[in-house]
Every structure is written in structure tokens, then in C-alpha cells.
C-alpha positions as CSV (number, residue, x, y, z in Angstrom):
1,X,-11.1,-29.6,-6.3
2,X,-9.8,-30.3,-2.5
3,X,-7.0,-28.9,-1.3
4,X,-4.7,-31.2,0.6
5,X,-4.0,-31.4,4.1
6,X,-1.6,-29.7,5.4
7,X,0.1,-29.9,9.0
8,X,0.8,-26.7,11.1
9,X,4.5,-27.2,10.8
10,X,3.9,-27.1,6.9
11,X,1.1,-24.3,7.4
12,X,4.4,-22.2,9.3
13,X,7.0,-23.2,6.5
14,X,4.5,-21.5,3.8
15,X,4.4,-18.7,5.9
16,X,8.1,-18.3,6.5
17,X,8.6,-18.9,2.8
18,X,6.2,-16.3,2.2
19,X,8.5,-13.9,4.1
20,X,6.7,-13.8,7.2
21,X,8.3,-13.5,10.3
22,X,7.6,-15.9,13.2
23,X,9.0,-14.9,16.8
24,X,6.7,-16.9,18.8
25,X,6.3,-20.4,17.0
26,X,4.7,-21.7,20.1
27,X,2.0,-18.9,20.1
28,X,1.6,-19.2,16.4
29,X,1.1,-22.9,16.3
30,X,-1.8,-22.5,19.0
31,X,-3.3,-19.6,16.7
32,X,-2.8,-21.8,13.7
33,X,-4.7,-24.7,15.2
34,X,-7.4,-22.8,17.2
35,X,-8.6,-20.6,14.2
36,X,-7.0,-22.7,11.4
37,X,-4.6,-21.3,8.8
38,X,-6.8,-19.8,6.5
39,X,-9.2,-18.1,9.0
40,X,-5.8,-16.1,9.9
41,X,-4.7,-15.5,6.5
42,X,-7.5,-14.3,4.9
43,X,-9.2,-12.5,8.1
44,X,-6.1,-10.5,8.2
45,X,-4.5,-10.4,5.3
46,X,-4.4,-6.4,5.4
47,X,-1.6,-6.7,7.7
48,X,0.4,-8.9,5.4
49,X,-0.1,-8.1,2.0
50,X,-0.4,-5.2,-0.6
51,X,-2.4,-6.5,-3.5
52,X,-0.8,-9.9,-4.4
53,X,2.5,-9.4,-2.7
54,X,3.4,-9.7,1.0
55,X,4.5,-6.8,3.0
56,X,8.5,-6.2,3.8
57,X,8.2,-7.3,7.4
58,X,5.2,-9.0,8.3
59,X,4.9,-10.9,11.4
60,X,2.3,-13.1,12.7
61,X,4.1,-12.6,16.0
62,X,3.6,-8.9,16.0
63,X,0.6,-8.6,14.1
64,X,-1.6,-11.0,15.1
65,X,-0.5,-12.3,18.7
66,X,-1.3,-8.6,19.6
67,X,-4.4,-7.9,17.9
């Protein structure tokens, strides 16, 4: 099954509500749309998540703007 399209402002709302902190939404909307969503999530989701759950904490800003 597909998934549906999403935009990058609904791509950063998943994140937020996810509890992940965004600092540079600029920045993040560029990383979002030059690697896609998922390439970001799942390349580094060590940074965000233990097991299921996401880290206390985690920002894309600090995490992966700096990486």
C-alpha cells in the first residue's frame, strides 16, 4: 500500500508532534526537501529514538544541521 503525500510543512508538524525540537525551520525545510523525510528519519534515527520511543530532547536543529 502507498503512503500518501505529504508536504514539508506536514513532514515538520509530525516531527514537532513527535517531540522533536525544531530551531532552524528554514534549515530543516531545505534538509527535508534535499534528502527527503524519511532519508533523515530513518538514516538517523539513533539520534532520536530509543527503541520505539523518541528521545527527551531531540532536535533536528542540533542533531542533524551539525552532523
Amino acid at each position: 500500500m502507498a503512503k500518501e503525500f505529504k508536504s514539508t510543512n506536514e513532514l515538520i508538524e509530525i516531527l514537532t508532534s513527535k517531540g522533536v525540537s525544531i530551531n532552524d525551520e528554514y534549515n530543516v525545510r531545505y534538509l527535508i526537501e534535499k534528502y527527503s523525510y524519511y532519508s533523515i528519519v530513518n538514516s538517523y534515527k539513533w539520534i532520536f529514538k530509543i527503541g520505539e520511543n523518541y528521545k527527551d530532547n531531540a532536535s533536528i536543529s542540533r542533531n542533524i544541521c551539525n552532523v
